[in-house]
C-alpha positions in Angstrom: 50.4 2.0 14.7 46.8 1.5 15.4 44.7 -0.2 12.8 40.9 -0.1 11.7 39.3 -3.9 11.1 36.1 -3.6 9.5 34.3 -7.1 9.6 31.1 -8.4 7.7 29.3 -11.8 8.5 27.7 -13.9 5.7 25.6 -16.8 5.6 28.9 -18.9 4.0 32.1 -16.6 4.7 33.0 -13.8 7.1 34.9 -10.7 5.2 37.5 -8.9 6.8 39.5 -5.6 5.6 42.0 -3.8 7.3 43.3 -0.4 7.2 45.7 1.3 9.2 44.6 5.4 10.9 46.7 6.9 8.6 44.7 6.5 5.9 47.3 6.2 3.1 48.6 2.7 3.6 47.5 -0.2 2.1 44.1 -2.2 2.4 44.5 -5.6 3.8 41.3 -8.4 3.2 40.9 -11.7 4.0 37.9 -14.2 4.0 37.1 -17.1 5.8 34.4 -19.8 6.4 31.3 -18.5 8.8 30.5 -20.6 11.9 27.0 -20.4 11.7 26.8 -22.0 15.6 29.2 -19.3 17.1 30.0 -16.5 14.4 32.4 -15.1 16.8 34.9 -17.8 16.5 34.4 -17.0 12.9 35.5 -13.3 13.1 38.3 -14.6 15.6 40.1 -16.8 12.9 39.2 -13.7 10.3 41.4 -11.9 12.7 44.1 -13.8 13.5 44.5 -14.6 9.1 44.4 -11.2 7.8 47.0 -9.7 10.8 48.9 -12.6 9.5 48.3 -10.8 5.7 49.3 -7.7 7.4 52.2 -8.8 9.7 50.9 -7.4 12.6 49.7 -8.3 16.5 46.1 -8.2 16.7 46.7 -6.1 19.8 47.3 -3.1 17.2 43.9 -3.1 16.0 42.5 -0.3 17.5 38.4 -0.1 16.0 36.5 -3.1 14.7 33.6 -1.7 12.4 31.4 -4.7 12.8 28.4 -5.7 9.9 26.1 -9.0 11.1 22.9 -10.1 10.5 22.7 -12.0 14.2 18.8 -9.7 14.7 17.6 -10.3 11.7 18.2 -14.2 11.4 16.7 -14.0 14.7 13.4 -12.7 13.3 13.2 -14.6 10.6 13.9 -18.4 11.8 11.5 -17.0 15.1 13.9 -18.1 17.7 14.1 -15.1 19.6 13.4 -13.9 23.0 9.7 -15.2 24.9 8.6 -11.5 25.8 6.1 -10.0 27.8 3.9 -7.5 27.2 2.7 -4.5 29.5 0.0 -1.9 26.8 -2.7 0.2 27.9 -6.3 -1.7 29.1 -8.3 -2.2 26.2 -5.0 -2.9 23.9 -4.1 -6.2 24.6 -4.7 -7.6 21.0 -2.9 -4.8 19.2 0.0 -7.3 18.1 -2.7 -9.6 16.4 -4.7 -7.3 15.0 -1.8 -5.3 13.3 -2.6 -3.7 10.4 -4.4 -5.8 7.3 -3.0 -6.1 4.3 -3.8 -8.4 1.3 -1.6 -11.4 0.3 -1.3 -12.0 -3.2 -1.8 -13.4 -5.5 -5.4 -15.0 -5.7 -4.2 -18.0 -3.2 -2.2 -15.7 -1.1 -5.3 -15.5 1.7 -5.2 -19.7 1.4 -1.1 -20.0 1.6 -0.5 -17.4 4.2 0.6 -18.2 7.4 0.5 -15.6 10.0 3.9 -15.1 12.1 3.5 -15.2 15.8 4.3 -11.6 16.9 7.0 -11.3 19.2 5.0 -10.9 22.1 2.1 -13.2 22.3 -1.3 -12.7 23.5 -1.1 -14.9 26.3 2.1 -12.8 27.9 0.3 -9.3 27.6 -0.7 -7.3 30.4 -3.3 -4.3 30.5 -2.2 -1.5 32.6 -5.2 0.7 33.8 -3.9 4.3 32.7 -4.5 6.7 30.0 -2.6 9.7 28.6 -3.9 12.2 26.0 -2.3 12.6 22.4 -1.4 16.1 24.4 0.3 14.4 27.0 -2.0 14.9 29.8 -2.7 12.3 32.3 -6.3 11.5 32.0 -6.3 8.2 34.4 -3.5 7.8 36.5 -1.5 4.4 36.5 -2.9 1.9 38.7 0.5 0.5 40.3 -0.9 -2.2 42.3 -2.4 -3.7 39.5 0.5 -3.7 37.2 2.4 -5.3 40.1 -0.3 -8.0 40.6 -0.5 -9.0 37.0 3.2 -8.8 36.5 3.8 -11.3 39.6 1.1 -13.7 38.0 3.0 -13.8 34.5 6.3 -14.0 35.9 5.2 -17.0 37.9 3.5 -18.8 34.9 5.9 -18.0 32.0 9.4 -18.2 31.3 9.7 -14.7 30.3 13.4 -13.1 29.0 12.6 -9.9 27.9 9.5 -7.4 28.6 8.1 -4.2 26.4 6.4 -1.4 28.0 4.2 0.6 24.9 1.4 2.5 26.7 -1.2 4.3 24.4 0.3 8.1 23.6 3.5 7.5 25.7 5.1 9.4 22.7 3.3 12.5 24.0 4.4 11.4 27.9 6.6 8.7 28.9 5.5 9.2 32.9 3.6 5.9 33.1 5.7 3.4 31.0 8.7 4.7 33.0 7.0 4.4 36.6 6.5 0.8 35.2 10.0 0.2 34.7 10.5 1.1 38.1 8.0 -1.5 38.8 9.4 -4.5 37.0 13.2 -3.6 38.0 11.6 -4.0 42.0 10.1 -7.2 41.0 12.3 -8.7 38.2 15.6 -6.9 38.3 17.5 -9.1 35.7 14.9 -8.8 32.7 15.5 -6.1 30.5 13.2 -4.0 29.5 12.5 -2.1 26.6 10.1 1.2 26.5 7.6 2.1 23.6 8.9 5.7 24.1 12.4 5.5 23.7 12.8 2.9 21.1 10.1 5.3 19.0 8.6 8.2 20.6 6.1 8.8 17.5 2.4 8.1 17.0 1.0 5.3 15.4 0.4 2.6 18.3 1.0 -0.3 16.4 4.1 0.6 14.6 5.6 1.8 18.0 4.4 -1.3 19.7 5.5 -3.7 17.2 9.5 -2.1 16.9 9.7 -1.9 20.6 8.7 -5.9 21.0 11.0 -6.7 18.2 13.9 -4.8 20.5 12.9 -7.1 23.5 12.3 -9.9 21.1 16.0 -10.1 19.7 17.8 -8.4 22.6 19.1 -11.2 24.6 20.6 -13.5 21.4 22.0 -10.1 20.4 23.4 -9.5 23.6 24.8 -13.1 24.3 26.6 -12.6 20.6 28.5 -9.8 21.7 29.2 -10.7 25.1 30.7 -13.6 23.3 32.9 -12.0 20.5 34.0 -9.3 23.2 35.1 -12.2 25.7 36.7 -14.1 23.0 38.5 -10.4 22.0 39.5 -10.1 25.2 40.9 -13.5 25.6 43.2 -12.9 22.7 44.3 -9.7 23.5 42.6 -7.4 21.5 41.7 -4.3 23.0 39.7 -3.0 20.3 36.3 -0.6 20.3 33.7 -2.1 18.8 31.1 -0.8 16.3 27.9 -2.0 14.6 26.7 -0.9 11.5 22.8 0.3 11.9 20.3 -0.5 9.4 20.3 3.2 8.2 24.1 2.7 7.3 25.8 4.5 10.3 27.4 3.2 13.3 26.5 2.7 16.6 29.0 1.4 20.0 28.8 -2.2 21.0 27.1 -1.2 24.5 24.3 0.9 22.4 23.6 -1.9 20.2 23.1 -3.9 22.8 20.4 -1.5 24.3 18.6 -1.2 20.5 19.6 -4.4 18.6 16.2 -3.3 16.8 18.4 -0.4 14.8 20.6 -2.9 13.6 18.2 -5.7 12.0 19.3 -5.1 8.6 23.1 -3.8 9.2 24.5 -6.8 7.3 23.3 -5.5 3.8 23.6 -2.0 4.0 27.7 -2.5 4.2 28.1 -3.3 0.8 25.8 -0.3 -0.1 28.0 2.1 1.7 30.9 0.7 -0.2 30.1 1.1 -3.6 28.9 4.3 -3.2 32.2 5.1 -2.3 34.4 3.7 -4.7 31.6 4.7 -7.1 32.3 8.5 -6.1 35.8 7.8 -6.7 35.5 6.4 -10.0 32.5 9.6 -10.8 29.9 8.0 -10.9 26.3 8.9 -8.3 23.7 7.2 -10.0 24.3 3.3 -9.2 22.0 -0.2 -8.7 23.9 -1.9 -6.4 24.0 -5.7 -6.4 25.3 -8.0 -3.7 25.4 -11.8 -4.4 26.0 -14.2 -1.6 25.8 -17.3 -1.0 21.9 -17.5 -0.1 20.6 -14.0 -0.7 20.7 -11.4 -3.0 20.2 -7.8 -2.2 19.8 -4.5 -4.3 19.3 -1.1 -3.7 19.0 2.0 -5.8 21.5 5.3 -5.0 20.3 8.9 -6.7 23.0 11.5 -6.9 25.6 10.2 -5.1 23.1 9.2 -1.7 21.1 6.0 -0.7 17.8 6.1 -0.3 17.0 5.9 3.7 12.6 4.9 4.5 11.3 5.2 7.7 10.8 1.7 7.8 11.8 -1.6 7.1 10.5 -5.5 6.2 11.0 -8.5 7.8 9.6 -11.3 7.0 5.8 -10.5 7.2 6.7 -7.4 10.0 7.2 -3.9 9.2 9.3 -2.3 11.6 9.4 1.8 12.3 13.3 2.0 11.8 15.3 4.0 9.6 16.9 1.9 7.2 18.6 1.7 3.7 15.8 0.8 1.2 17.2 -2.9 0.4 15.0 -5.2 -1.0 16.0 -9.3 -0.5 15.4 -12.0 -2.7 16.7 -15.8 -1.7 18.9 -16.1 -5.0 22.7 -17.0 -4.2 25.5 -19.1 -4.9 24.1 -21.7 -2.5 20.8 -21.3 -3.4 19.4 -24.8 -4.6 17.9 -25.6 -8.0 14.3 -28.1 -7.9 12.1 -29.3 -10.6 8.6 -29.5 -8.6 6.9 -32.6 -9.8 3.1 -31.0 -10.2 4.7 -28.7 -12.5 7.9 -30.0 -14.2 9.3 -26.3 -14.1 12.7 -25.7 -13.5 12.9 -23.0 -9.9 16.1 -22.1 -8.1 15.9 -21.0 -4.4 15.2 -19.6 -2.2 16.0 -22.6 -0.1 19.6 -22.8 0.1 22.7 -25.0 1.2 24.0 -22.1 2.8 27.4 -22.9 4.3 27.0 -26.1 6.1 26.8 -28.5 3.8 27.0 -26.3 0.9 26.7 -26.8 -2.6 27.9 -30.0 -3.8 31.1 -28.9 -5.5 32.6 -28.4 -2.2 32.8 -31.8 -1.0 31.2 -31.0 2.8 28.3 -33.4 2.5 26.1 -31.3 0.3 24.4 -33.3 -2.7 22.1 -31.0 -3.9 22.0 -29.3 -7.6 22.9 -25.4 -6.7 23.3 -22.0 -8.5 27.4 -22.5 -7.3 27.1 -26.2 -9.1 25.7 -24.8 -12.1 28.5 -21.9 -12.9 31.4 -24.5 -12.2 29.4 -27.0 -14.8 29.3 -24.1 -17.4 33.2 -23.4 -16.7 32.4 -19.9 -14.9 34.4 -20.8 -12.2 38.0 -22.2 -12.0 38.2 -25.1 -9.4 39.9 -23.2 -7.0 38.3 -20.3 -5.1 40.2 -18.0 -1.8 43.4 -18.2 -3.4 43.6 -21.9 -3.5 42.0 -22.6 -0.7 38.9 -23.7 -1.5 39.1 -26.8 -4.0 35.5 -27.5 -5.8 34.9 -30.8 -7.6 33.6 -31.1 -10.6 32.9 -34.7 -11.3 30.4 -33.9 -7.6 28.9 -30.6 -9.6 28.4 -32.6 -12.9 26.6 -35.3 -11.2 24.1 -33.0 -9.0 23.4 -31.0 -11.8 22.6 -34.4 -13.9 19.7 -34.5 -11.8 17.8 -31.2 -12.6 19.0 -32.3 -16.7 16.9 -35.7 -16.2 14.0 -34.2 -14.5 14.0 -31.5 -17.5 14.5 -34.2 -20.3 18.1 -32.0 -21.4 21.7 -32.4 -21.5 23.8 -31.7 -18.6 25.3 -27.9 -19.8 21.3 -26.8 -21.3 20.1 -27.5 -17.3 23.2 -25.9 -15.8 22.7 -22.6 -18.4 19.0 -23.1 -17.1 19.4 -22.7 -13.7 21.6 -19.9 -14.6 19.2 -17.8 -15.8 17.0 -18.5 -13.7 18.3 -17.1 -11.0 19.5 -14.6 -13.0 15.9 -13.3 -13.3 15.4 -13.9 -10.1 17.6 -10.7 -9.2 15.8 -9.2 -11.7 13.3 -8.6 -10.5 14.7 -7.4 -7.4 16.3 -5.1 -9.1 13.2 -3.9 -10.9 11.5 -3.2 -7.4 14.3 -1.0 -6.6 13.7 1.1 -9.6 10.9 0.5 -12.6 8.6 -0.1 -9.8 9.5 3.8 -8.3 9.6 5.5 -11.4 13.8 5.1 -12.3 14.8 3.9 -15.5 17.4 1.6 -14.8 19.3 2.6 -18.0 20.1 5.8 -16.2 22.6 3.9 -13.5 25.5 2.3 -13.4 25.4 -1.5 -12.1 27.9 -2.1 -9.2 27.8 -6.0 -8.6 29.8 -7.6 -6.1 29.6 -10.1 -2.9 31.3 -13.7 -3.9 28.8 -14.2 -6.9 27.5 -10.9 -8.1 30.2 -10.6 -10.7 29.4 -13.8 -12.0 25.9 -12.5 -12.8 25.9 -9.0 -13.5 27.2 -8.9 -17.2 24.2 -11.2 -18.1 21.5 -8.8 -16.2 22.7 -6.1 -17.3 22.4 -6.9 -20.6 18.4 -7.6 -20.1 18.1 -4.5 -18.0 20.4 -2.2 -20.1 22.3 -0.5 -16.8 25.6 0.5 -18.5 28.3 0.0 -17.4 29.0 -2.5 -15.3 31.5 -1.7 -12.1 32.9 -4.6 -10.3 35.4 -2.9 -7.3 38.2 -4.4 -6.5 37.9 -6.8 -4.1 34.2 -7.4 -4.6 33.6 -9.9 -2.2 34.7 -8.1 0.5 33.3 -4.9 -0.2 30.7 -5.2 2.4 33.5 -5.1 4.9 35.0 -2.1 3.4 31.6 -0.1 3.5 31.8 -0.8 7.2 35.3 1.4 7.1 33.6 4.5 5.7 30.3 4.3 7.4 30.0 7.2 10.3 28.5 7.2 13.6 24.6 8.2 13.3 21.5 8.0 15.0 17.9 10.2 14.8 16.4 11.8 17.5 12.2 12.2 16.5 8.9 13.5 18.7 5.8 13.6 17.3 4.3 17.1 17.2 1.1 17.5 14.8 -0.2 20.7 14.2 -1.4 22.5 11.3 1.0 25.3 9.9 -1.8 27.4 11.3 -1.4 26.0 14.7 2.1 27.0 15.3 4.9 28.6 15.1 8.1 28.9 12.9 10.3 30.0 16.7 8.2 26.8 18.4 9.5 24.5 15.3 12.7 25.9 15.6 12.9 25.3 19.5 12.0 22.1 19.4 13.9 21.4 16.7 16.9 22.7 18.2 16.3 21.1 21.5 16.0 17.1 19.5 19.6 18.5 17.6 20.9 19.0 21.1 20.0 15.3 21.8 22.0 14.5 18.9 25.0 16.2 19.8 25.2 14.6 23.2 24.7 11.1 22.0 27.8 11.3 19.1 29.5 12.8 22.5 28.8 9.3 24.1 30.2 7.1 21.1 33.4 9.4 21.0 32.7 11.8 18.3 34.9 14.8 18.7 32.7 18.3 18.6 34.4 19.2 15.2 33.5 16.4 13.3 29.5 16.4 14.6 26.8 17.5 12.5 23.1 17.6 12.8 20.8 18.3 10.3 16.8 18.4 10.8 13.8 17.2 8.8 10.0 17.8 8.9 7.3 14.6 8.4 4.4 16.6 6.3 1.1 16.2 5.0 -1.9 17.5 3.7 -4.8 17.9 6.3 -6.2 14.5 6.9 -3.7 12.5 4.7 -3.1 9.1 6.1 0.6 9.7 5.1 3.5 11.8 4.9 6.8 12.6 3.8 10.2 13.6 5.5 11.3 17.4 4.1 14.7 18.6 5.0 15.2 21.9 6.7 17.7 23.9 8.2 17.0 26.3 11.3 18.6 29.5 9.6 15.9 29.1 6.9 13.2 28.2 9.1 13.9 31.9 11.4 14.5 33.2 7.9 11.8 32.4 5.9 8.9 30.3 7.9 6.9 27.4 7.3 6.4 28.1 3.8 10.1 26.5 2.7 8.8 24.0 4.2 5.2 24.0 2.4 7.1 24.8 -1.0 9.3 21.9 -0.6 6.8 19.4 0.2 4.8 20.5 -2.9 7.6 19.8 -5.1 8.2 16.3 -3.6 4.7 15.5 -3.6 4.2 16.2 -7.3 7.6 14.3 -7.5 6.1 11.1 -6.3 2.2 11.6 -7.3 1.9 13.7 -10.4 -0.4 16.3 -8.2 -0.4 18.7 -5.5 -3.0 20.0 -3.3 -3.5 23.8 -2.4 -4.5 23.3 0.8 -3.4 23.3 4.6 -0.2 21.4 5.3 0.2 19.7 8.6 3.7 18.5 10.6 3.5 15.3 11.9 7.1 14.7 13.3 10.3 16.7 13.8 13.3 15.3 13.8 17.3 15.7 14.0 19.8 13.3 12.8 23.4 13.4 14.0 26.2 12.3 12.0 29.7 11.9 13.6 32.2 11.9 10.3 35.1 9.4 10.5 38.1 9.8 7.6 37.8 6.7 5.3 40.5 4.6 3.8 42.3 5.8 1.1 41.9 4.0 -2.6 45.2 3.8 -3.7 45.5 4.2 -7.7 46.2 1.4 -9.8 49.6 2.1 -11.9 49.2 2.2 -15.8 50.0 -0.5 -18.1 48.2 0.6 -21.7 45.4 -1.3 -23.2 47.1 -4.6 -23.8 46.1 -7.2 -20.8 48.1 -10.1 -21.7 50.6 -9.7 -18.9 48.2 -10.8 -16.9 46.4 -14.0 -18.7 47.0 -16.5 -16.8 45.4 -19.9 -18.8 42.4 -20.5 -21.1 39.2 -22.5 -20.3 35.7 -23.5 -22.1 32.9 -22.1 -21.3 28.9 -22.7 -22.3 27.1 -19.7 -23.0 23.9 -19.6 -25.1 23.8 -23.1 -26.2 27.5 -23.2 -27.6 31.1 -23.4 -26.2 33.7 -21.2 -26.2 37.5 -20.3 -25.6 37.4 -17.9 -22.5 40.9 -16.5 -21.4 41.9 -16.4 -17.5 43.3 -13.0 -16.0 44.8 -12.6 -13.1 42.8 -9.3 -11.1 46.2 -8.6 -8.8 48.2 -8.4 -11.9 45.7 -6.2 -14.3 47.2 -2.3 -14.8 45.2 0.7 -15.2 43.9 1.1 -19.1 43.7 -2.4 -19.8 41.1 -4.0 -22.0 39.7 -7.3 -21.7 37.8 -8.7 -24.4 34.9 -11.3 -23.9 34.3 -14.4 -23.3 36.8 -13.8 -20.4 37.1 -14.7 -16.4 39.0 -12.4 -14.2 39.8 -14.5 -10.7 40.9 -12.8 -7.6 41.3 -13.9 -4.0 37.4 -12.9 -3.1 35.6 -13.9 -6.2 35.3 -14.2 -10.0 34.0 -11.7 -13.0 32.3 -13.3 -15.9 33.1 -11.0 -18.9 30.6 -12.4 -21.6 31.0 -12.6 -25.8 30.6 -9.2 -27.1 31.5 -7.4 -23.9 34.8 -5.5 -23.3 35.9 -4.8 -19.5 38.2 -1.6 -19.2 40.5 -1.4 -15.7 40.1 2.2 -14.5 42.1 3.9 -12.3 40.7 2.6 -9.1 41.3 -0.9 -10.0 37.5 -1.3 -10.9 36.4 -3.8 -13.7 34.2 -1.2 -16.3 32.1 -3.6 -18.5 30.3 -2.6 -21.7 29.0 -3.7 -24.6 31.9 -4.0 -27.5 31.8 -0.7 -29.8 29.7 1.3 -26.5 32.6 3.6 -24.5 
């Protein structure tokens, strides 16, 4: 039997679910602590626990669909790579100038604090060449020079990693590849990273700034999954190994390693991927999704059954040219801690967090400081146990932190507690509102999928100030990430940027090109395994009007293009553009990019349904407990999750506790089990 592991690595616990290639037996999940010094001993004793859960050899794990967020804490706590920089002569401050933007609000220009690109000023060198927007070589590379400069910053700087981004090597990568050559003669172990393969469009500094980022996170990439294959090895596990990409598809261990840039922001999009499946299941394609952890919290929005994929991406004051889920952050978690500033006595919550090491204060690692986790275990959300038992949390230790932010506020210990609680609570608010009031979505027309170890603690109370009916809480929802790693599929896009006027061109030059990127595409799912039957390719345009200084993506297929021209393609880009605008223009339409995007399509676990039981939940109740909710106490009854039956109804005030986390089912609120196990929460009287 060979098995399927996917794997997803927090900031406080490491998610593991197993399914076997048959697709029909059962899921398997565990969770254990994250090793935020070595995460791969983390996955390792994720391994070893759940094949224990499973009563197999971790030998018979055949695929490890991997989820981790190794990149992008790289970029954000700036402890990557020191790289070098090789751009065209009279580019050497593209980095720094960037492009300009204005901080807000009023003090944002006083507050800001520029990040340090990832290739500094100092380690840049100017190659004397120049190539046309056409591709034409208009000054040929000087090769002794590049050699001259590139011995003197090799012999002054510790440099790990270098990017070659020469001016219009989109058009023709001749001169940043001769470079290459160059540095491999002089500096064989560096790696290097070129403009025009990481992102063979226009735009200099977008190009330049993803393919320094690449370098920039490369080698602690690299060195992580050197070090979770070795330790693999060591224990016998002769698994393939997969990371998720930022757009949600996969890519093989040896090509992340080559673009660790594509996977920045793979560790959110997991848990994306996963509700959207279940959610399919259950018949529902209009979702917010909600993942709760225990420092961050991330949403996204999902129309008709898809997630929303943007051409690019934020991190931390960078935006990177990657295709990537549209997720937006906020630093509101379990761990997240809770501060009364002195200047302004006002109570805030995050985003600094305690994170897994020490924690909050409940858990009795060292952590004294009042925390988001603290507050729900205060206000009897949470039972003392959590993991199945094997995670004990102290109240007395939550009580006293908490005490603190009640003193500072001049209240009583549960008013502070139910303070930081909504707090936070509108804190993911207004993440969520970015994802959809902010774009034109009425959030009243999704369904709210929460999950990650806290989300369904939180989501009955947002969703009543945001009206998303109903609430669905999966089954297993903190470990849903690591399930969305097990129906992800291999993908990757394969662009060129070709801008003519419809005028300028053809609809049998479009198609050609076209055809040649989808041929591309075919031949790298070949390289990752893919079988030929279960590739497929499908093409979009980048459009605007005539001098626009942007433009949007418009699908197309090639039959339609030979069939019917460039004007599908003008019609369609009409309708999105009065979409998104309110207006369109009659007047020329110009390509900017073509581009294919291969999918290799993997068969995901099978939900097995949950057997009936009727409406009456009271074979599983498992206790009672007092909570604090709106400034009074009350009687909540305990369920047990693993013993809950298709059809039945929970009434609020209620906690439902399972292995991976807990569901807060408020007064006034019933929770229906449907037939996929999930949690449906709606207002009392509203089915």
């Amino acid at each position: 039997m060979a098995y399927r592991l996917g794997v997803d690595v927090g900031g406080t616990f490491t998610d593991l679910v197993l399914t076997d290639d048959r697709n029909g037996g059962p899921l398997f999940r565990a969770k254990t602590s994250s090793t935020p010094a070595d995460q791969s001993l983390g996955v390792l004793e994720g391994i070893e626990k759940i094949c224990r859960l499973a009563g197999i050899s971790p030998r018979e794990i055949a695929e490890i669909r991997h989820g981790t967020t190794v990149g992008l804490n790289t970029v954000l706590t700036g402890s990557g790579a020191t790289v070098g920089l090789i751009t065209t002569r009279g580019f050497r401050y593209i980095l720094r100038i960037a492009r300009s933007r204005t901080p807000g609000p009023l003090a944002g220009w006083i507050t800001m604090i520029p990040q340090d690109p990832p290739a500094l000023v100092e380690n840049t060198i100017e190659a004397d060449e120049r190539i046309s927007a056409r591709g034409e070589i208009i000054r040929p590379l000087d090769e002794e020079q590049v050699r001259q400069d590139l011995r003197r910053l090799l012999s002054r700087a510790q440099i790990e990693a270098i990017t070659v981004s020469l001016i219009n090597a989109y058009a023709n990568p001749v001169h940043e590849q001769r470079i290459r050559e160059i540095i491999r003669e002089l500096a064989p172990e560096l790696p290097v990273t070129l403009s025009s393969e990481v992102l063979p469009e226009f735009r200099e500094y977008e190009r330049t700034l993803t393919a320094a980022l690449n370098a920039y996170v490369a080698p602690q990439v690299g060195r992580y999954l050197d070090s979770l294959r070795s330790r693999l090895e060591a224990r016998g596990v002769p698994a393939r190994v997969s990371l998720l990409r930022s757009d949600g598809g996969l890519m093989t261990l040896e090509a992340a390693k080559e673009r660790p840039v594509n996977a920045l922001v793979s560790g959110p999009v997991g848990g994306v991927a996963g509700a959207l499946y279940i959610c399919k299941l259950a018949g529902y394609r209009n979702i917010l999704t909600i993942d709760v952890g225990g420092t961050s919290t991330d949403v996204a929005l999902c129309l008709n059954g898809e997630p929303d994929i943007g051409r690019q991406t934020t991190i931390g004051q960078f935006t990177v040219r990657i295709p990537a889920l549209e997720v937006r952050t906020v630093g509101a978690g379990g761990g997240s801690i809770a501060h009364v500033p002195l200047l302004t006595k006002a109570l805030r919550v995050g985003p600094q967090s305690a994170g897994a090491d020490p924690g909050p204060a409940c858990y009795l690692k060292g952590g004294t400081e009042p925390t988001v986790t603290d507050a729900n275990l205060v206000l009897g959300y949470l039972t003392t146990t959590l993991i199945g038992g094997e995670i004990t949390l102290d109240l007395p230790a939550a009580q006293r932190a908490v005490q603190r932010i009640a003193d500072a506020l001049g209240l009583d210990l549960y008013r502070a507690a139910e303070g930081i609680y909504n707090v936070v609570n509108e804190n993911m608010l207004g993440a969520l509102r970015l994802v959809s009031v902010q774009r034109g979505y009425d959030p009243r027309d999704f369904a709210l999928v929460a999950f990650g170890g806290a989300g369904p603690l939180h989501a009955n109370a947002i969703a009543k100030v945001l009206g998303s009916w109903p609430v669905i809480i999966p089954k297993g929802p903190g470990l849903l990430c690591a399930l969305g790693d097990l129906v992800t599929d291999f993908r990757n896009e394969f662009a060129r940027t070709f801008i003519r006027t419809f005028d300028q061109t053809t609809p049998a030059e479009v198609v050609q090109l076209l055809a040649e990127l989808g041929q591309r595409a075919r031949a790298w799912l070949s390289e990752q395994g893919v079988p030929p039957e279960q590739q497929t390719v499908r093409y979009q345009m980048d459009v605007r009007y005539h001098r626009q200084g942007f433009e949007l993506p418009i699908d197309v297929g090639l039959d339609e293009l030979q069939r019917e021209g460039l004007t599908v393609v003008g019609r369609r880009f009409d309708e999105a553009h009065e979409r998104l605008y309110s207006f369109k223009l009659e007047t020329v339409k110009e390509m900017v990019n073509l581009r294919a995007i291969g999918q290799g399509h993997s068969q995901p676990p099978t939900v097995q349904p949950l057997a009936s039981g009727g409406v009456d939940p009271s074979p599983a109740r498992s206790g009672q407990q007092e909570i604090y909710y709106q400034g009074e106490f009350h009687t909540a009854t305990l369920y047990d999750r693993e013993r809950l039956l298709a059809g039945n109804r929970i009434s609020g005030p209620a906690i439902v506790t399972e292995m991976d986390s807990t569901t807060l089912i408020l007064p006034g609120y019933t929770a229906e089990v449907d037939t996929f196990g999930n949690l449906v929460i709606r207002p009392e009287g509203n089915r």
